[in-house]
N, C-alpha and C positions, 0 to 999 in steps of 0.2 A: 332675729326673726320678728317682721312687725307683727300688729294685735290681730290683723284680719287674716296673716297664713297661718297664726296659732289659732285661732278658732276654727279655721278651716280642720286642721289638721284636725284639732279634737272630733272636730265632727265626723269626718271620715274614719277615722280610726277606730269609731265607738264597735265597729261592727264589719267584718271582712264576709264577701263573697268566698264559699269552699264545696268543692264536691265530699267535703266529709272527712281527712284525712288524719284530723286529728280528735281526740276524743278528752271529755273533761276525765279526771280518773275520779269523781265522786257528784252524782246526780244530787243537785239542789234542794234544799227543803222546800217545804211547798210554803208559801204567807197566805197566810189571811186576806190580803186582799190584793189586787195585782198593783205591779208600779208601774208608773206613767213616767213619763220621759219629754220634759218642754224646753225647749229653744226660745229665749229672749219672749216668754210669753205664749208660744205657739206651740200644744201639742205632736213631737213628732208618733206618727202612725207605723206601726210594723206586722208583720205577720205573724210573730210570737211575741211571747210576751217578756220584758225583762225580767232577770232571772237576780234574788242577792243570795252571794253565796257566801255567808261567814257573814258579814257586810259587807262584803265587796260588790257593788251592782256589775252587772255581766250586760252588754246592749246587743241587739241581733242588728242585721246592716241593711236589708234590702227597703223599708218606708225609711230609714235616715240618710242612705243616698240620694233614691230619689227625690226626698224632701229637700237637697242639696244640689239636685241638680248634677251632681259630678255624672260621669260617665268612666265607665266600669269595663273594663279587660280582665278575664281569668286564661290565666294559662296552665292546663292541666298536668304537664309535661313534672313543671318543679312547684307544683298549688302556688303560684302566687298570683293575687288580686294587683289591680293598679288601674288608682283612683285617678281622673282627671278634672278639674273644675279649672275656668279660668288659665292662671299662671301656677298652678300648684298641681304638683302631680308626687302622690302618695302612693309607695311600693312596700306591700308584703307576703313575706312566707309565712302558711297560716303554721304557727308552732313556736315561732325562732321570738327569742326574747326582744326584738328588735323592728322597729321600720324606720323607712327612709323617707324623709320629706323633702325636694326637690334636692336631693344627695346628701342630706345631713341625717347623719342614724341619729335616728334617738332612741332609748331604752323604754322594755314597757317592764313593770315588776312582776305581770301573772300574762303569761304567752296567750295568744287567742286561742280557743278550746272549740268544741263542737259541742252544742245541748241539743237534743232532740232533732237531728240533723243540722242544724243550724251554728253559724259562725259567730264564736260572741267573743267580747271584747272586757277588758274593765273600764268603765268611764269614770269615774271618780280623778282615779290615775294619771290616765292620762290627759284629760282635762284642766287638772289643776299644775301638770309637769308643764303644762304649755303657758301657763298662767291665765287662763282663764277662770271665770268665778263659778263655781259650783255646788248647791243647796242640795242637801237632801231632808225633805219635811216629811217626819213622820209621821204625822194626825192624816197626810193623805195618801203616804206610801211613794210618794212623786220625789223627781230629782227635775232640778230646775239649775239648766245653764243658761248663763248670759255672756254672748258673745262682745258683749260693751257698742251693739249697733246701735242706734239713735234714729226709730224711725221717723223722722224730722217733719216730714211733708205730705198734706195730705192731699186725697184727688178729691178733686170737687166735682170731676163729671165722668161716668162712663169710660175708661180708656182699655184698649189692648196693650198687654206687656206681649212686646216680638221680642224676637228673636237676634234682629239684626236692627239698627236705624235708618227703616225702610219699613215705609206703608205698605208694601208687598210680600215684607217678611210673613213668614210664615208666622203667628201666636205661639209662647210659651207655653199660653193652658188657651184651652174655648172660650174658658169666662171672662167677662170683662173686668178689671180693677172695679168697684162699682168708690160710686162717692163715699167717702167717709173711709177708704181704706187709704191704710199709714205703708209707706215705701219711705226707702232711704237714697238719697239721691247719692251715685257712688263718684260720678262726674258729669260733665255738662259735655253733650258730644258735639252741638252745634248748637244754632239757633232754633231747631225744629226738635231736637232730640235729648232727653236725658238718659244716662245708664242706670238705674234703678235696682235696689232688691226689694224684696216684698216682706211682709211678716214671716211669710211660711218658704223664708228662704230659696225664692224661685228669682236670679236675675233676668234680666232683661233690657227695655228698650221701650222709655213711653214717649208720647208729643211732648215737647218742651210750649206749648203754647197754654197760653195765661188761662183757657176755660176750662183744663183740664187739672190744674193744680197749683195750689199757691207757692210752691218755690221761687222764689228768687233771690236773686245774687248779682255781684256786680259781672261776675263772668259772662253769666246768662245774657243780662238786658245788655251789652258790650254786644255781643254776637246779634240780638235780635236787632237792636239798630240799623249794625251795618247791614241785614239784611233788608231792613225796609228802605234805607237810602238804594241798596242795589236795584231793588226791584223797582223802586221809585224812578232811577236812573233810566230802566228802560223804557219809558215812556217821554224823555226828551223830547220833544217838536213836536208831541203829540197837539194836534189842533185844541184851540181854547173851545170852546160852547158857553154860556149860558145856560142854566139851566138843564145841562147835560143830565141821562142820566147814567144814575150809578151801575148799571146793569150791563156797562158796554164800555170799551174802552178805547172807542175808535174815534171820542171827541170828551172831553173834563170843563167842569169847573172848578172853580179853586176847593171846594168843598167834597167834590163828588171824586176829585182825585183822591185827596188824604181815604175817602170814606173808602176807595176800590185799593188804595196801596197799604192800608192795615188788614182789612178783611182778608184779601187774597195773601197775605205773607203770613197772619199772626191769629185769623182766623176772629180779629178784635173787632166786634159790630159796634160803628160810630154811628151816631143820629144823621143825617142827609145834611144840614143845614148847621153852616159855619157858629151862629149865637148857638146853637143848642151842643156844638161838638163843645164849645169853649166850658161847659158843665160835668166836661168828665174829667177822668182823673183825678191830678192834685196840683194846685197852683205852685211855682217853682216860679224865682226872680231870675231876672235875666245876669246874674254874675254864677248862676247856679245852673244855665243852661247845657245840657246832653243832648247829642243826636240823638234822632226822635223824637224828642220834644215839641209840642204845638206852637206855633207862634198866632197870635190874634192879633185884627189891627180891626182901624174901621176904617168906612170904606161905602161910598154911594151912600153916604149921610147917615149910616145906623153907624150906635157905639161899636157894633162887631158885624164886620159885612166879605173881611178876608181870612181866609185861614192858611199859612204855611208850613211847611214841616222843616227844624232846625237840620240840617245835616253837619255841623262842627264846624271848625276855622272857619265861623262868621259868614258864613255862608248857608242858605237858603233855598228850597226845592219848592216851588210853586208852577201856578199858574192863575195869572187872570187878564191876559189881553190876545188880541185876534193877532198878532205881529210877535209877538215872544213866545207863543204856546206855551208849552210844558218846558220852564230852564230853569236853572242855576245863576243865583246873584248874591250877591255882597247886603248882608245885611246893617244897611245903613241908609244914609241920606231919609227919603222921605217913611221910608219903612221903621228908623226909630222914632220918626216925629210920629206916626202914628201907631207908634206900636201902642194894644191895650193890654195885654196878659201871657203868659205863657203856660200851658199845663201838661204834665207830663201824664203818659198813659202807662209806660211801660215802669 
């Protein structure tokens, strides 16, 4: 079992959905101050409060599912709950020493009971039987798991976690990711999309684009590439201009393409004006070249008067004459006599 269905499991397990059917056979002492229950840092919320009995902490389930995200089946017929999140689906009868995590029993040492109507579970237990790491601090009454997540990446601008990898999905939650919150990037789904969890363990679906968060990876920048070559691609024979502008995409310059084929794919605002685009990024020599890379030349007597975009095996996505439009060429001949810089944005 790897570390992310053990954690899973602990967490599901802490706390079973029941209409009641089993009972603790001795009502809890009361503590002095109530206990909290945090997840990799993140307060989980519940409707009552956990309960130690002996020392054994007892967890209730309904704010730790949905803190979780699973989705919940009871079937009233034989009381059993069944938890589904992701690829993990967790089955139990509330009483029986036992649950099943995607058909593997595993043993619990104190059956889930009923406290004040309510389904509770022991998490110590089970938590540490799955191997995950489990504190309990006395000075605050609190029990502190860490799921061993890494929340890696932070957003730097405003984003919606959906649902699906689709700007039409429906949002996880109303709110927005705001800047400065920490997600764990679970996979890269494309060039536009990461799979993400959050701190308070809500997965989802953000923009994979650069103003919403500094993740990156070779996986990542691999995918946005080929996307700006693609997108790049569709404007082939698009007519040369002059002094085009950016706003339209029905005539380019060599400047106002790059500046219309990152924005529109990457969402990456470049200066208008090939000297001032050759200022962003980071300078990269040409034995270290990547598709998507900038290439800089001169050109009509300034040190820096063309801009091209690398697209791989030597090859080049431009524009600057009325007779070639928007093509693909071989970079070589007069274009390394004038090559001046290369910078990578991505």
């Amino acid at each position: 079992m790897d570390k992310r269905n053990a954690a899973l499991l602990s967490l599901l397990t802490l706390s079973l959905y029941s209409s009641g059917v089993v009972h603790a056979d001795a009502r809890p002492q009361a503590e002095a101050r109530a206990i909290s229950v945090y997840l990799d840092g993140q307060r989980i919320q519940s409707g009552v409060q956990p309960l130690n009995l002996n020392g054994t902490v007892l967890v209730p389930m309904r704010g730790l599912f949905e803190a979780q995200g699973a989705k919940l089946s009871w079937n009233n017929a034989d009381k059993t709950v069944t938890a589904i999140k992701a690829d993990t689906t967790l089955t139990y009868r509330m009483g029986a020493g036992t649950a099943e995590l995607n058909g593997q029993t595993l043993s619990l040492a104190v059956p889930g009971q009923i406290a004040e109507n309510t389904a509770m579970i022991p998490l110590r237990f089970v938590s540490e039987a799955l191997g995950n790491k489990v504190d309990w601090v006395p000075g605050t009454q609190s029990v502190q798991i860490s799921s061993g997540i890494i929340y890696e990446t932070s957003i730097l601008h405003g984003v919606n976690l959906r649902s699906l990898p689709d700007a039409k999905s429906d949002p996880v939650s109303p709110e927005l990711l705001s800047a400065g919150t920490k997600v764990h990037v679970v996979s890269v789904v494309d060039a536009l999309w990461l799979k993400v969890v959050t701190g308070n363990n809500r997965t989802g679906y953000i923009s994979a684009k650069p103003k919403y968060t500094d993740y990156t990876s070779g996986s990542l920048t691999d995918k946005q590439a080929e996307a700006l070559i693609a997108y790049g691609k569709t404007f082939l024979g698009t007519p040369y201009e002059f002094g085009a502008s950016p706003d339209q995409t029905a005539t380019f310059d060599c400047s106002s393409f790059v500046k219309r084929v990152f924005e529109d794919t990457l969402s990456i605002e470049l200066p208008r004006v090939s000297f001032d685009q050759a200022k962003e990024g980071k300078e990269v020599g040409l034995d270290g070249l990547r598709p998507g890379d900038l290439l800089f030349f001169s050109a009509r007597g300034l040190d820096i008067g063309h801009v091209a975009i690398y697209a791989g095996n030597n090859q080049i996505l431009h524009t600057y004459s009325t007779k070639l439009n928007v093509h693909m060429e071989a970079f070589d001949g007069q274009w390394r006599t004038r090559f001046v810089t290369a910078r990578r944005i991505l």
